[in-house]
C-alpha positions as CSV (number, residue, x, y, z in Angstrom):
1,X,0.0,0.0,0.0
2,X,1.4,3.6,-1.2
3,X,1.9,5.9,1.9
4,X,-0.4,8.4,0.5
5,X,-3.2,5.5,1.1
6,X,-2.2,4.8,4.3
7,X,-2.1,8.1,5.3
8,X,-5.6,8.6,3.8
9,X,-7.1,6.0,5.3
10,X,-5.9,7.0,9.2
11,X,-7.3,10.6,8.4
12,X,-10.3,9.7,7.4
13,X,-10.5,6.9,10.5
14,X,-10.1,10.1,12.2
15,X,-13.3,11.2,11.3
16,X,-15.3,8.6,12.4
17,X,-13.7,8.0,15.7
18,X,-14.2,11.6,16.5
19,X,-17.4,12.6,14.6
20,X,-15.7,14.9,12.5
21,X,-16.5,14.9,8.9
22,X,-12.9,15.9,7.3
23,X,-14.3,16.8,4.5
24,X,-16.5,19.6,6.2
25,X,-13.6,20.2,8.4
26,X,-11.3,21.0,5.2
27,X,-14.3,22.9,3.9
28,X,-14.8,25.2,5.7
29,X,-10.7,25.7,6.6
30,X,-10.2,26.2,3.0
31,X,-13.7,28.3,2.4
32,X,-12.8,30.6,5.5
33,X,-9.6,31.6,4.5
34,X,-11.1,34.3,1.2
35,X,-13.4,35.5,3.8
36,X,-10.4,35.6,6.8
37,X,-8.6,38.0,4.6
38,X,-11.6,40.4,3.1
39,X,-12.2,40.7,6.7
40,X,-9.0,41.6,7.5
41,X,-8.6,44.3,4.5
42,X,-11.9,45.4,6.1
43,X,-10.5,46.1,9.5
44,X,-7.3,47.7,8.0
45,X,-9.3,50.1,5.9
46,X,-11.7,51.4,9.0
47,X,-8.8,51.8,11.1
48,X,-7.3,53.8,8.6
49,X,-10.5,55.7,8.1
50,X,-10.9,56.4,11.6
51,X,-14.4,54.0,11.2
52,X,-15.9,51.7,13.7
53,X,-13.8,48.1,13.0
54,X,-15.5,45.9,15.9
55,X,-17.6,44.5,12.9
56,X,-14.6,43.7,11.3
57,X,-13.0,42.5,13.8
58,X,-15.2,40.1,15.2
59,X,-15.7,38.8,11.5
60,X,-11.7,38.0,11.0
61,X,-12.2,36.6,14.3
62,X,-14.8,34.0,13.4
63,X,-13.3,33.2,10.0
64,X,-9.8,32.4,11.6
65,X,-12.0,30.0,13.9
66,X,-14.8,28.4,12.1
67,X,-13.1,25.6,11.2
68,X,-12.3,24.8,15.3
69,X,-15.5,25.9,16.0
70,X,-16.9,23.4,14.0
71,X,-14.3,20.7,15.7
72,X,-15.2,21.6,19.3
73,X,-18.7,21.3,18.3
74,X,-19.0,18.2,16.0
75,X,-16.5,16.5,17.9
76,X,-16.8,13.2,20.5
77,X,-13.8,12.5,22.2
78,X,-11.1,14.6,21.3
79,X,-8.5,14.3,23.1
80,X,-7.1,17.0,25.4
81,X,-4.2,17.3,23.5
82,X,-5.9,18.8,20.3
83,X,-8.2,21.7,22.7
84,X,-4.4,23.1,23.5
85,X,-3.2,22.8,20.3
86,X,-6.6,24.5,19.2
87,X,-5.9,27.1,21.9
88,X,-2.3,28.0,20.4
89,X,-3.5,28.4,17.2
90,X,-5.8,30.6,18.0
91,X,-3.3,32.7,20.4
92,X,-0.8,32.8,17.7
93,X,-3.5,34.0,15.3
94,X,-4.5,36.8,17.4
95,X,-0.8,37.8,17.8
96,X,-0.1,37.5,14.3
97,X,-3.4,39.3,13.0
98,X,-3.1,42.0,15.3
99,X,0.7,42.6,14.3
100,X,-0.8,43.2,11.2
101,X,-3.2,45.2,11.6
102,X,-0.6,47.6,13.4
103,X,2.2,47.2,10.5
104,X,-0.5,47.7,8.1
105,X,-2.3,50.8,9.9
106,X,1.1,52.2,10.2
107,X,2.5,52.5,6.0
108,X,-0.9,54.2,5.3
């Protein structure tokens, strides 16, 4: 068996054991991610505008998240390893979105 199967098989095992569709899970990763960024261009331009951004904000937010969200809420039995690596991710997204919101605000 080719490791790609191998591998393909385990993920999707994944699914099941958890009660996690990893298609929906890639979904709405992958679908978020346009959204993430419009969101983000968003936020820039009313901060640069001097315009309320806690719309924008909260909707980078979400976007960054959905795809966790959706894992916290579809999911049996994760393990407590994957709720901190979840929480990580989401702290290092924060760090990194806000850094660019202020390198951002800051050339225009």
């Amino acid at each position: 068996m080719h490791w790609w199967e191998i591998f393909k098989e385990w993920f999707l095992s994944l699914g099941k054991k958890y009660g996690v569709n990893p298609f929906i899970f890639g979904s709405i990763y992958m679908g978020a991610i346009p959204f993430f960024f419009l969101c983000l261009a968003w936020t820039i331009k009313n901060i640069r505008n001097k315009k309320p951004f806690v719309l924008p904000v909260l909707l980078t937010g979400f976007f960054f998240i959905s795809a966790y969200l959706y894992l916290i809420i579809a999911g049996r039995n994760i393990p407590a390893w994957v709720y901190l690596f979840i929480g990580i991710m989401v702290l290092y997204g924060i760090y990194s979105t806000v850094k660019k919101i202020k390198d951002k605000t800051r050339k225009g």
